[in-house]
C-alpha positions in Angstrom: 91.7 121.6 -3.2 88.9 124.0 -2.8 89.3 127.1 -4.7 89.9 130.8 -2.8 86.2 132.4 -2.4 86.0 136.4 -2.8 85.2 138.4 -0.1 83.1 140.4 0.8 84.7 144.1 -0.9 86.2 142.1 -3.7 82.6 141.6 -4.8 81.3 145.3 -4.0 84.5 146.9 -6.0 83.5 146.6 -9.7 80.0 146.9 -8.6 80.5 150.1 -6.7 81.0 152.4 -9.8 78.3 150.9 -11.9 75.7 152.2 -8.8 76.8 155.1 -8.8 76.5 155.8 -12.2 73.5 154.2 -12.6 72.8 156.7 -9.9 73.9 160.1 -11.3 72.4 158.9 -14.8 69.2 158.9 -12.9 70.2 162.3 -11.1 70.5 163.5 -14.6 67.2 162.1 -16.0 65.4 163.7 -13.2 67.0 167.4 -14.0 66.3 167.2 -17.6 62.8 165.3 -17.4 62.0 168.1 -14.5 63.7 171.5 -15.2 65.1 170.6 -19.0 62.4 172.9 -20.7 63.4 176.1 -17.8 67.3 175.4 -18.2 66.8 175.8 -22.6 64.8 179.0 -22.3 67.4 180.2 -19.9 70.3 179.1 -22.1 68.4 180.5 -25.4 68.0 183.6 -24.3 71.2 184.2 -22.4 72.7 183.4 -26.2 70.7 185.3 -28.3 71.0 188.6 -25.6 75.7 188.0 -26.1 74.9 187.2 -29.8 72.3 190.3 -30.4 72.2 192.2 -27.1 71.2 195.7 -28.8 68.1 193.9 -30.6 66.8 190.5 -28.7 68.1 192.6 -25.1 65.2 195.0 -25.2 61.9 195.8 -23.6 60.1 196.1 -26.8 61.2 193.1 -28.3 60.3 190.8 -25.2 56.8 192.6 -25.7 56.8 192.1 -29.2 57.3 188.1 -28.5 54.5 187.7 -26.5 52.3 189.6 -28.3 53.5 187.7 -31.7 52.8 184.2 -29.9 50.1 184.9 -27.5 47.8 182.8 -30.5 50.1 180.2 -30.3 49.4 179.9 -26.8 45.9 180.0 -26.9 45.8 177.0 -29.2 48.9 175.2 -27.2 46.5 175.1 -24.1 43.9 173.8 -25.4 45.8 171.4 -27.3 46.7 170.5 -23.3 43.4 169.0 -22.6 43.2 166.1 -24.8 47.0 165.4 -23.8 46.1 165.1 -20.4 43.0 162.7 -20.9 45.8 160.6 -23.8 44.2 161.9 -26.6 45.9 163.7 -29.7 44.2 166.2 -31.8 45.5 166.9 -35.1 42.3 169.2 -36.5 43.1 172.1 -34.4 45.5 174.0 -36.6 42.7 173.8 -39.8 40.0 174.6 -37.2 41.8 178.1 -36.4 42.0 178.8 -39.8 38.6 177.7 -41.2 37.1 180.1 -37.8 39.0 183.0 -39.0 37.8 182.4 -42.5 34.3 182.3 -41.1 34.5 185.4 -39.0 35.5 187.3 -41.9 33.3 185.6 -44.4 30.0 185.8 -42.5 30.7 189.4 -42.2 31.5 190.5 -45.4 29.7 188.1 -47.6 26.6 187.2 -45.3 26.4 190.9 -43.4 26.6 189.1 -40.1 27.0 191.5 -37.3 30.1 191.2 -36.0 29.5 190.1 -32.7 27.6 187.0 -34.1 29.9 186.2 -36.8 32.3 185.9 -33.8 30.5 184.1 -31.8 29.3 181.5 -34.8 33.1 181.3 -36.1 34.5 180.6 -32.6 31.8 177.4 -31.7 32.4 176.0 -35.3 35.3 175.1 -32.9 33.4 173.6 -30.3 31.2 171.6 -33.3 34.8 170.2 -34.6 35.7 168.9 -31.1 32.4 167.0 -30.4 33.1 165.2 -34.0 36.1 164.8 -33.1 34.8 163.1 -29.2 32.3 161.3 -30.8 34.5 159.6 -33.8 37.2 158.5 -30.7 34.4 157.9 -27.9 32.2 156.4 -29.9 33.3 154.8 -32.5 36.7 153.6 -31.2 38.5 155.4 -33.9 42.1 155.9 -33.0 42.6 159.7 -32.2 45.3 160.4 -34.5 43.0 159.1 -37.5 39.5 160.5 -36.6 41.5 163.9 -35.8 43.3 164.0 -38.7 40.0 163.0 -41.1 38.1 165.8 -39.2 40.6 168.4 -40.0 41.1 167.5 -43.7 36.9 167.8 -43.5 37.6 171.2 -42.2 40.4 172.1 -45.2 37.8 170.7 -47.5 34.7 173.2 -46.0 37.3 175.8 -46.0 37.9 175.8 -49.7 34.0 175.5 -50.5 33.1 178.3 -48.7 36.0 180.7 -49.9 36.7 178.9 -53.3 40.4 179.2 -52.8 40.3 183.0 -53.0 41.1 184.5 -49.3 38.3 187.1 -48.1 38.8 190.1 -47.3 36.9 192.7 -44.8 34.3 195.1 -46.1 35.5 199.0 -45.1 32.3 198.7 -42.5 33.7 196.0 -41.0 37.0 197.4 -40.1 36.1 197.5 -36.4 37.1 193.9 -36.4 40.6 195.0 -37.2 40.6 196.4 -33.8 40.5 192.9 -31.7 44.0 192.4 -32.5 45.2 195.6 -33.1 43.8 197.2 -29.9 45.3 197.8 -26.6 43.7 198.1 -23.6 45.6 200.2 -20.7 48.3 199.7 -23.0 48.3 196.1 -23.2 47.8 194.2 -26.5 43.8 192.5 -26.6 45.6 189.3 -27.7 47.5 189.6 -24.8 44.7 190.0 -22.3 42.3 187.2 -24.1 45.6 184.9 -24.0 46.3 185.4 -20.0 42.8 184.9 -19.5 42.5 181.7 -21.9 45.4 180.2 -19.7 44.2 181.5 -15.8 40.7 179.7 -16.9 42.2 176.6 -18.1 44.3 176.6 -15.1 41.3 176.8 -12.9 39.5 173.9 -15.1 42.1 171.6 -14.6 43.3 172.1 -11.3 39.9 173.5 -9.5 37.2 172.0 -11.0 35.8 168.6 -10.6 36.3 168.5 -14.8 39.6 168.8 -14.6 40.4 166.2 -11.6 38.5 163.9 -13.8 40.5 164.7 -16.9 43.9 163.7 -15.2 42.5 160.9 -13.5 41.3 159.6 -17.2 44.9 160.8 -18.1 46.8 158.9 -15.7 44.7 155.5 -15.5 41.5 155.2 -17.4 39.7 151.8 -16.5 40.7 153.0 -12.5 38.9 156.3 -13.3 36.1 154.7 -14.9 35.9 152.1 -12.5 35.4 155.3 -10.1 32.0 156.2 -11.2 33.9 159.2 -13.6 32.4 159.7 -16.8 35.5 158.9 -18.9 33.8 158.9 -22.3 32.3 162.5 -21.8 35.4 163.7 -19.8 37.1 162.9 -23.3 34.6 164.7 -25.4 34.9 168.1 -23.2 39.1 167.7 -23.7 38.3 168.0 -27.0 35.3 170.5 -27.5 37.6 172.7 -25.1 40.6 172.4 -27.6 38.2 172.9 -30.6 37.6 176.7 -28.7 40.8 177.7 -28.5 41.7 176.9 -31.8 38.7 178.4 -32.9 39.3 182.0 -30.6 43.1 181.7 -32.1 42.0 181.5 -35.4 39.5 184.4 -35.4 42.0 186.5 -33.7 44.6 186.1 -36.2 42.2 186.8 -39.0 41.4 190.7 -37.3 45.1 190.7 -36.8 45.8 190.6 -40.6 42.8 191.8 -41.8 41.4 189.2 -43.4 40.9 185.1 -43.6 43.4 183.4 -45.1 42.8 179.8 -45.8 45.9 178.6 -44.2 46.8 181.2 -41.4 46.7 178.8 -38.4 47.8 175.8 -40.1 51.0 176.0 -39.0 49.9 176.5 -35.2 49.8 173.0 -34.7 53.3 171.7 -35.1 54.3 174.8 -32.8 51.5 173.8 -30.5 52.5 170.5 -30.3 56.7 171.4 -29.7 55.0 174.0 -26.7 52.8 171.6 -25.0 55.3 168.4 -24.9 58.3 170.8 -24.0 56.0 171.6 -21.3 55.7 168.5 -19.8 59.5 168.8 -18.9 59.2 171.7 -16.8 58.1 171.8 -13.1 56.6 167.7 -13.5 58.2 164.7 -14.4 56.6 164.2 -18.0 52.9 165.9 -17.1 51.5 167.9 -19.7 50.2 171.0 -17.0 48.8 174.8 -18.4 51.8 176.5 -17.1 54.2 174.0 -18.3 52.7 174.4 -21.8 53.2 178.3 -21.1 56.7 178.0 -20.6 56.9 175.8 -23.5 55.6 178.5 -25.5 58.1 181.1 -24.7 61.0 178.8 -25.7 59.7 178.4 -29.2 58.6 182.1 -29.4 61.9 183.3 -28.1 63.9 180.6 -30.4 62.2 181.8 -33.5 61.9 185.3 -32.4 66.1 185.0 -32.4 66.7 183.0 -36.0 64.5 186.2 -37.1 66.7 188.7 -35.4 70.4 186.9 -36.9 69.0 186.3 -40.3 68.7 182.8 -40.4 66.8 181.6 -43.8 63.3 180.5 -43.9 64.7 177.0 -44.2 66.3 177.2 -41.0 62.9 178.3 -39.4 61.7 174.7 -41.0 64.2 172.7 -39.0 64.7 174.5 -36.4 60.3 173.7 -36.1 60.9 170.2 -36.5 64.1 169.6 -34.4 62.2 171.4 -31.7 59.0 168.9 -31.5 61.7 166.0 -31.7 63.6 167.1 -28.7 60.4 168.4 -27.5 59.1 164.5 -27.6 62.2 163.2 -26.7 62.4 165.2 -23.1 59.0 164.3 -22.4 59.9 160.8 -22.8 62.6 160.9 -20.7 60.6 162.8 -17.8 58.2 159.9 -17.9 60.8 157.1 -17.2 62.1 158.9 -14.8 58.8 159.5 -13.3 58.6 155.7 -13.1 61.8 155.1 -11.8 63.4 153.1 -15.2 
């Protein structure tokens, strides 16, 4: 006796369900690989304005943010070039603060004018990123090893030049103080040199043939190269262009305090990093993009600028750093297999 055969529903019923979750679960990949960076600032700061609404709620305070993290940004956009060609760049937190050890030194211990001494500081920046080109262009070293060498280099040269001991500005050189410190129709100089930083960078990589070539080397390198584009000096401008930043960030925080620390801007690079791939999950599915890195930036200003405001303790700061890259990593991930349909 031949056995009963199912029809045609019996076999869509237990299916049915499973496609449509399958289908919301991708719904849901696509919100938080697309929007997930927007819907955290949003949720941050509609928090921290019930939690502290007379102190976080405020004009001066949202100034104060951007002003406190307009560095950051400067560094977290460069750091956005080598993303977009694949490349990681470890160096660029020691190249800040080496460039705004430089600016001061060459100044006070070299009587540098000041103009050149900024100028010199900012392209030992550019010099770190074609060592930094040449090591992962040339000879094949992986990007997270050459990267990482050239910025302990860079801590090493640090330390020789300063012996340990932090320099400090001459009384003649206090003019430099006013880089930071000064305003220009009322708007912080870090401010300005950070929206310009970011509307040139924008125009590089959207405008320019440069930055065309950098996403196409980004998004599949033996096609671009195959092309005709340059992929091996596309690479090495990513990098020299990072190396800038860095280097501008670095000098600017040393008129900002004063003086050149030998680890101010080391700690610009995790931040930098948490930025840029937070980034990627806002507006694009998983891209790293100038104005996502932006937005990435005010959610790790506005986070820390709030543990500040309700006390937390600097070990809090600490986690809170390094929970941020992880889920930082973790949307980008996510917008990238939804971006490929997985």
């Amino acid at each position: 006796m031949s056995q009963p055969t199912a029809t045609a529903m019996e076999l869509e019923t237990p299916i049915a369900p499973y496609v449509d979750t399958r289908r919301r679960s991708h719904r849901a990949l696509g919100v938080a690989g697309k929007y997930g960076t927007i819907i955290g600032l949003a949720l941050m700061i509609v928090i921290l304005s019930i939690a502290a609404p007379g102190t976080f709620l405020s004009v001066d305070n949202f100034v104060n943010v951007i002003t406190q993290n307009s560095l950051i940004a400067i560094v977290a956009c460069g750091m956005t070039l080598p993303l977009v060609v694949g490349e990681f760049d470890l160096s660029l937190g020691y190249v800040a603060s080496f460039a705004g050890v430089l600016s001061v030194g060459l100044m006070s211990h070299q009587g540098v004018p000041m103009g050149l001494a900024i100028v010199l500081a900012v392209l030992i920046g550019a010099v770190a990123g074609i060592v930094n080109g040449l090591l992962v262009t040339q000879l094949r070293v992986n990007a997270l090893i050459a990267t990482l060498g050239t910025g302990t280099v860079v801590v090493g040269l640090n330390y020789a030049y300063t012996n340990g001991v932090p320099v400090n500005l001459l009384p003649e050189s206090r003019g430099f103080v006013n880089l930071a410190l000064g305003k220009i129709a009322g708007i912080p100089n870090p401010v300005i040199v950070m929206v310009v930083v970011v509307i040139v960078l924008w125009l590089v990589l959207n405008r320019t043939v440069l930055g065309q070539q950098m996403q196409a080397v980004g998004g599949n390198r033996d096609a671009a190269e195959l092309s005709g584009v340059r992929v091996e000096r596309v690479r090495i401008w990513a990098f020299v262009i990072a190396g800038l930043c860095a280097a501008l960030a670095g000098m600017m925080l040393a008129s900002r305090v004063g003086s050149g620390q030998l680890t101010a801007g080391d700690g610009y690079l995790m931040n930098s990093f948490a930025a840029v791939f937070l980034g990627s999950a806002a507006l694009r599915d998983g891209e790293f993009h100038i104005l996502g890195t932006v937005i990435g930036v005010a959610l790790v200003g506005f986070g820390f600028n709030g543990l500040a405001i309700l006390g937390a303790p600097t070990f809090f700061q600490y986690i809170f750093s390094g929970g941020l890259l992880i889920v930082a990593v973790a949307l980008s991930t996510v917008a990238r297999r939804y971006a490929r349909g997985s």
